[in-house]
Z-matrix of the N, CA and C atoms (Angstrom, degrees):
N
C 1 1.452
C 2 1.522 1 112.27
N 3 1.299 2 104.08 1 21.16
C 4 1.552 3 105.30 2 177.21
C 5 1.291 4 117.20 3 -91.66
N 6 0.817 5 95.05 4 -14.97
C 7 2.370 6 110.24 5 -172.19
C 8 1.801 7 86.32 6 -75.65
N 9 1.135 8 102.68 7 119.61
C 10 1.728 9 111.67 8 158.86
C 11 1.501 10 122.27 9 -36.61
N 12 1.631 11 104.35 10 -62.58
C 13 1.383 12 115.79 11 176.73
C 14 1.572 13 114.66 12 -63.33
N 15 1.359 14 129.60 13 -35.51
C 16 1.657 15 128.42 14 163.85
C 17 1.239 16 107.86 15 -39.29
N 18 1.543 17 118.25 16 -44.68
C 19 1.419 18 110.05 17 -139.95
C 20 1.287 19 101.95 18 -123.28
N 21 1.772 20 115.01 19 5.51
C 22 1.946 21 125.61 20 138.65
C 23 1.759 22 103.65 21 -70.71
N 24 1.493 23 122.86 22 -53.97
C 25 0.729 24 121.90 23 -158.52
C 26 1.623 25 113.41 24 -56.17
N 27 1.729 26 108.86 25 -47.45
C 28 1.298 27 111.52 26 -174.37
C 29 1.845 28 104.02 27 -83.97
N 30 0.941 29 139.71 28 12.29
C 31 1.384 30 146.91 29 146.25
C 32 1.071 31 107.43 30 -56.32
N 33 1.314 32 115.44 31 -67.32
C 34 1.992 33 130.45 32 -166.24
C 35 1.980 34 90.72 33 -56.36
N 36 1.073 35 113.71 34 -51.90
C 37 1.665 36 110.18 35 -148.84
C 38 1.834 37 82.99 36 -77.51
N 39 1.174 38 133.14 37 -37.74
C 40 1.462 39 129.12 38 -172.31
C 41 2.015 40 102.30 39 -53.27
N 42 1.296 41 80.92 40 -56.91
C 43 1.313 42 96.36 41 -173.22
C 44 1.609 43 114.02 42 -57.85
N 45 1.066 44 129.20 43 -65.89
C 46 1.218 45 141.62 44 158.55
C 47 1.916 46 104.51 45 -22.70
N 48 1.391 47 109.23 46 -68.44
C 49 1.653 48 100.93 47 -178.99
C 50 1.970 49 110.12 48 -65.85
N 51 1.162 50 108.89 49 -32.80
C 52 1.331 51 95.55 50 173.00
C 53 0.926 52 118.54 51 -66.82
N 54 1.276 53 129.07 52 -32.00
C 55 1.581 54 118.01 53 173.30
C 56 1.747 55 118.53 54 -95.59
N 57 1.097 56 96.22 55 19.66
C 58 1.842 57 106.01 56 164.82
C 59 1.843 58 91.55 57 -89.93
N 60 1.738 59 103.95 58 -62.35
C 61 1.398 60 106.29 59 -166.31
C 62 1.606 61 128.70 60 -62.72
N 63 1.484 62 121.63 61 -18.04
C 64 0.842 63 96.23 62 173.32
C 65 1.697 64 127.34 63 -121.73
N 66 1.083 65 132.69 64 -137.42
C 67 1.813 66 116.49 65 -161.15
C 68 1.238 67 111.01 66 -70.47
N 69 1.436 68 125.53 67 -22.08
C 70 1.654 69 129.68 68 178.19
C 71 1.857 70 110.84 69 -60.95
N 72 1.127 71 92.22 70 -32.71
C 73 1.683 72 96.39 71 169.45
C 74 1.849 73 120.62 72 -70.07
N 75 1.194 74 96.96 73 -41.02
C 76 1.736 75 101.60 74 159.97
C 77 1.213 76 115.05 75 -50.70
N 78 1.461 77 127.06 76 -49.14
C 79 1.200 78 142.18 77 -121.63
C 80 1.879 79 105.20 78 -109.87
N 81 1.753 80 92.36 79 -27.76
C 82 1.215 81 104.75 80 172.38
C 83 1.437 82 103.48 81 -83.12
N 84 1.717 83 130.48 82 -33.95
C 85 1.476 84 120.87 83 -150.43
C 86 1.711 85 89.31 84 -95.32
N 87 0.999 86 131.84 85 -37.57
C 88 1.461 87 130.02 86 -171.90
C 89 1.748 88 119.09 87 -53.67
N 90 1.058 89 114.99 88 -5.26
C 91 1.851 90 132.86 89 -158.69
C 92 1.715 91 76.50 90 -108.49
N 93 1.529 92 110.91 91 -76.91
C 94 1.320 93 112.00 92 -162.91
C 95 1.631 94 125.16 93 -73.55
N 96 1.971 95 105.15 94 14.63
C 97 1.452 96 87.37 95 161.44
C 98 1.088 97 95.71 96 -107.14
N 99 1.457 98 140.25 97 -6.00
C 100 1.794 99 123.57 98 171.54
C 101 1.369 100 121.85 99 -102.71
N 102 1.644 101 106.47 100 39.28
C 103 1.270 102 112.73 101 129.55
C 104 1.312 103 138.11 102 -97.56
N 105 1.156 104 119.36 103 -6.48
C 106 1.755 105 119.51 104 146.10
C 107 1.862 106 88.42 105 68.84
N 108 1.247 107 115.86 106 32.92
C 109 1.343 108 116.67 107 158.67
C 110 1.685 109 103.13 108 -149.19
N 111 1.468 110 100.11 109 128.47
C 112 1.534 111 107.19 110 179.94
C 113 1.905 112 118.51 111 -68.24
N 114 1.650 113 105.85 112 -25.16
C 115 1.761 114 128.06 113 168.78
C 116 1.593 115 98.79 114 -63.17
N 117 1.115 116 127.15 115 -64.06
C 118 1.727 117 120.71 116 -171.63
C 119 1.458 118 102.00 117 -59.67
N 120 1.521 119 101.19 118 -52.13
C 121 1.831 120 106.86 119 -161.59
C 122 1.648 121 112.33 120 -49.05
N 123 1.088 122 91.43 121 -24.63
C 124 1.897 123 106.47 122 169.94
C 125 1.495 124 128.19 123 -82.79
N 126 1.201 125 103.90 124 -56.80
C 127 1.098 126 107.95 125 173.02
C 128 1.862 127 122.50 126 -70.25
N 129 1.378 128 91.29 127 -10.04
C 130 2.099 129 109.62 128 -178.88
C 131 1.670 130 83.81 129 -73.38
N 132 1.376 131 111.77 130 -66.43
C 133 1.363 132 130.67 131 -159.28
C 134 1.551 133 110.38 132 -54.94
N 135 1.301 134 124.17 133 -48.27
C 136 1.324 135 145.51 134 168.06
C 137 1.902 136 104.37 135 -39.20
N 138 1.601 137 95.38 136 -60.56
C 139 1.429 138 101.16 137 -169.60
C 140 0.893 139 97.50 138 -71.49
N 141 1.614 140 152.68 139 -43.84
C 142 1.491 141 139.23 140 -161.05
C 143 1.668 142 105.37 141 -54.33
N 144 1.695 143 93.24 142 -57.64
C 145 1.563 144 107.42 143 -154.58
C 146 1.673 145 88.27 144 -56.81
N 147 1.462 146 123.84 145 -53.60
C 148 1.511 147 117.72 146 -169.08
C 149 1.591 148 125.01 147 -38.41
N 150 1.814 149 91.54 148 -49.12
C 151 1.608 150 84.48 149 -178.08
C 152 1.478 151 116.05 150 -108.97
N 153 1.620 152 122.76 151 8.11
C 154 1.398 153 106.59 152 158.16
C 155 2.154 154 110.38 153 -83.19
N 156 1.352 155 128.64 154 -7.98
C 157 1.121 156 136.14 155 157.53
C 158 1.589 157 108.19 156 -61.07
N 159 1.348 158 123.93 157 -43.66
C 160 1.630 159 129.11 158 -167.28
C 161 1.531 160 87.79 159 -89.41
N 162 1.111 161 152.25 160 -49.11
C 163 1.353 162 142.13 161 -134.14
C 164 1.949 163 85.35 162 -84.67
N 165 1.881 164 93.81 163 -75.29
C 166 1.579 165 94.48 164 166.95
C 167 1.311 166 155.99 165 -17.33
N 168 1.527 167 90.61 166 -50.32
C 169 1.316 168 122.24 167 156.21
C 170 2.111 169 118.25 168 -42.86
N 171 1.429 170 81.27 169 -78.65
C 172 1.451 171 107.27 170 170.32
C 173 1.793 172 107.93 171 -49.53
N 174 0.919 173 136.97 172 -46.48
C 175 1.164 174 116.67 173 -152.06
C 176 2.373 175 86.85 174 -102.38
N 177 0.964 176 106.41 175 -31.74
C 178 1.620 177 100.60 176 149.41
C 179 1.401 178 135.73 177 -42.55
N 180 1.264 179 106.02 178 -46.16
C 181 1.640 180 111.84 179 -179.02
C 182 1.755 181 103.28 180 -74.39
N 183 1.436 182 98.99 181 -41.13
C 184 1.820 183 104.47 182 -173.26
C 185 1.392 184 98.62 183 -60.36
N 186 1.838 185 126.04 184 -66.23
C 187 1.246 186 97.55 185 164.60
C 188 1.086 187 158.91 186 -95.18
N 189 1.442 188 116.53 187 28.27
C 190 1.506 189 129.64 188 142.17
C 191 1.441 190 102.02 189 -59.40
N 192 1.254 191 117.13 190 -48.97
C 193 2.001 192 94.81 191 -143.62
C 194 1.889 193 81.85 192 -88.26
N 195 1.008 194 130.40 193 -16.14
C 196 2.037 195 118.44 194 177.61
C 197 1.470 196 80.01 195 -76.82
N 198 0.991 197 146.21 196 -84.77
C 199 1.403 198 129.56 197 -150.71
C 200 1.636 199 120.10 198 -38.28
N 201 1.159 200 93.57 199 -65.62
C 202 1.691 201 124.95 200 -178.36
C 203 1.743 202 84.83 201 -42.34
N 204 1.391 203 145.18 202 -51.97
C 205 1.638 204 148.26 203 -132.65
C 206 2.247 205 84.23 204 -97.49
N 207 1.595 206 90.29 205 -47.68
C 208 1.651 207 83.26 206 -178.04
C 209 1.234 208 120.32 207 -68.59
N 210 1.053 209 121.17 208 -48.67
C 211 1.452 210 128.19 209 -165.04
C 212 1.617 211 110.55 210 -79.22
N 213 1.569 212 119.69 211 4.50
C 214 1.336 213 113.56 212 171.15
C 215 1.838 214 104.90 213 -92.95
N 216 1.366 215 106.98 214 -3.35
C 217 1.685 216 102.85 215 165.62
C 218 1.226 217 127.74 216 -57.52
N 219 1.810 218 98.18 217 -62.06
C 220 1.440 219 112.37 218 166.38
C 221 1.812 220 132.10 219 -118.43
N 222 0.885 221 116.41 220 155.05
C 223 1.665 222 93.82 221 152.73
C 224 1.105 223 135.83 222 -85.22
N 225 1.275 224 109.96 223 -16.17
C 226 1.673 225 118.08 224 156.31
C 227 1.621 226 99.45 225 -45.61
N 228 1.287 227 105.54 226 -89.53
C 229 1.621 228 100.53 227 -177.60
C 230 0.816 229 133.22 228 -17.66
N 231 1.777 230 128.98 229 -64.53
C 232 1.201 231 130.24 230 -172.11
C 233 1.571 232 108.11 231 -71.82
N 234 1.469 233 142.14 232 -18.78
C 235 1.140 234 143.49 233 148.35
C 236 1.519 235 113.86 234 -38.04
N 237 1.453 236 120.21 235 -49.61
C 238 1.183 237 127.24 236 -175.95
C 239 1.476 238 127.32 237 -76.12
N 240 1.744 239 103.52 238 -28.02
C 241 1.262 240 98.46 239 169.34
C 242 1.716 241 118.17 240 -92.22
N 243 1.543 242 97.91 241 -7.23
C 244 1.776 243 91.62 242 173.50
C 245 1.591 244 99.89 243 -93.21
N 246 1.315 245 139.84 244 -8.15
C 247 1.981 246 130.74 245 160.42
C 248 1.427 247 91.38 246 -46.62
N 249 1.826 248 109.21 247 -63.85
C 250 1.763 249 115.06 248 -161.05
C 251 1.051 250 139.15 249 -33.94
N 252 1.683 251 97.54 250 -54.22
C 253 1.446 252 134.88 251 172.21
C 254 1.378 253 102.22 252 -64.63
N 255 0.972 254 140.59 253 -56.94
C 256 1.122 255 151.62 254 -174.81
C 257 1.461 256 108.17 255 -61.96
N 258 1.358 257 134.98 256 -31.66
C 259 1.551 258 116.64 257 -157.97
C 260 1.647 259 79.14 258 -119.16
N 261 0.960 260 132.23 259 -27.44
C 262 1.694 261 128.93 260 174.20
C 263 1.626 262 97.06 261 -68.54
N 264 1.179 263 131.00 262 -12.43
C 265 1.435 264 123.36 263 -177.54
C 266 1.484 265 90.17 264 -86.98
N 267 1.164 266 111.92 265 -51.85
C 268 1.561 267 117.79 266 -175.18
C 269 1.780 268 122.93 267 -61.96
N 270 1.304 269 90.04 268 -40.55
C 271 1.512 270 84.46 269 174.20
C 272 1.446 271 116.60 270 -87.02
N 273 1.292 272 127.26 271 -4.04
C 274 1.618 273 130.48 272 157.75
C 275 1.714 274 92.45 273 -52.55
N 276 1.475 275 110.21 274 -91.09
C 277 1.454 276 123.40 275 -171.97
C 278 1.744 277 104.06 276 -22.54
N 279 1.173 278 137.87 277 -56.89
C 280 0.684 279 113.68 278 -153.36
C 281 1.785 280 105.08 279 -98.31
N 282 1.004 281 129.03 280 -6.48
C 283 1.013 282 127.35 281 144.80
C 284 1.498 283 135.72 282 -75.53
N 285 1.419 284 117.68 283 -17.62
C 286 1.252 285 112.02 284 150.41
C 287 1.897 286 115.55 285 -63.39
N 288 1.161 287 97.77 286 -32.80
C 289 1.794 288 85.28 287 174.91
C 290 1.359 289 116.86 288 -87.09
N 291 1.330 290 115.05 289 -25.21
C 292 1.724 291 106.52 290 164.21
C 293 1.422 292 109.05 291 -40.76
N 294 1.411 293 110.72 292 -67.48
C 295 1.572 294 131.28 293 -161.79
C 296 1.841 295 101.95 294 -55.30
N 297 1.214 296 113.06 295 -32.74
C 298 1.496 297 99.70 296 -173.43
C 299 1.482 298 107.76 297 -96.28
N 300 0.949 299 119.23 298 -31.87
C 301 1.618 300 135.68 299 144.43
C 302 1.887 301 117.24 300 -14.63
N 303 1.371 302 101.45 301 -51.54
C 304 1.683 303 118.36 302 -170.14
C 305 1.104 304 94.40 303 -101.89
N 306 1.407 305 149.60 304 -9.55
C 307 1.038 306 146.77 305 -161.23
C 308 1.880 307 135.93 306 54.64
N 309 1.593 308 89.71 307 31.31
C 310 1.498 309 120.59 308 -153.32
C 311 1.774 310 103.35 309 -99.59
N 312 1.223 311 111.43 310 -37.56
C 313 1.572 312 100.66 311 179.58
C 314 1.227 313 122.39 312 -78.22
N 315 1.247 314 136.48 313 39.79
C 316 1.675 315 130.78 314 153.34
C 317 1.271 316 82.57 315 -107.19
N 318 1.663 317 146.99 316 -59.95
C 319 1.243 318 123.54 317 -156.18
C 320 1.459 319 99.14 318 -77.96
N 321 1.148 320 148.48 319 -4.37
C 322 1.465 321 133.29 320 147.10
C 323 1.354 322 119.34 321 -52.71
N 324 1.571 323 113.68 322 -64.84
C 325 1.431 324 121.69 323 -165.96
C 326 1.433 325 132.51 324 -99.53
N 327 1.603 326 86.81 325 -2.83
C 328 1.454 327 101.25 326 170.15
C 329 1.759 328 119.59 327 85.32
C-alpha cells in the first residue's frame, strides 16, 4: 500500500462497492425502473453513479487535504483529528444500527 496509484486505485474500488452496498444504490435504481425506458434508465443510472462518485470524491479530497493541512502543525493535532474522524465514523455506524434496529430511520431520513 505504498505505491500511490494502489492506494487511489483501492480507494476508487472501496468507494465504488460502498456505494453499490448501501441505500443510495436502491435509491438510484428505483427512479430508473419507473421509467419504463431502457435509454433514460441508463442514462438516469449513468448520471447518479457520475455525480454521487464526483460529489464523494470531492468532498473526500476537501477532507483529506483540511485534515492532511492541520495536522502537519502538530502531532498532537493530527492525533486528534484521526480519534474524531474515527469515533464520528463510529458513532454514525452505530447509530445507523440503533435506528434500523427501532425501526426509526425511514421516519428520520425519509
Amino acid at each position: 500500500m505504498d505505491n500511490p496509484t494502489t492506494q487511489k486505485a483501492t480507494a476508487l474500488c472501496v468507494g465504488i462497492v460502498h456505494g453499490i452496498a448501501g441505500p443510495g444504490g436502491i435509491l438510484g435504481v428505483l427512479p430508473a425502473v419507473g421509467l419504463h425506458n431502457w435509454v433514460k434508465s441508463v442514462a438516469y443510472l449513468g448520471s447518479f453513479c457520475f455525480t454521487s462518485i464526483l460529489i464523494m470524491g470531492l468532498f473526500a479530497a476537501f477532507y483529506g487535504e483540511a485534515t492532511a493541512q492541520l495536522g502537519k502543525r502538530s502531532a498532537f493535532i493530527a492525533y486528534v483529528i484521526a480519534m474524531f474522524s474515527s469515533m464520528l465514523s463510529v458513532i454514525v455506524g452505530v447509530l445507523w444500527i440503533v435506528l434500523v434496529a427501532l425501526g426509526k430511520l425511514q421516519d428520520i431520513f425519509g
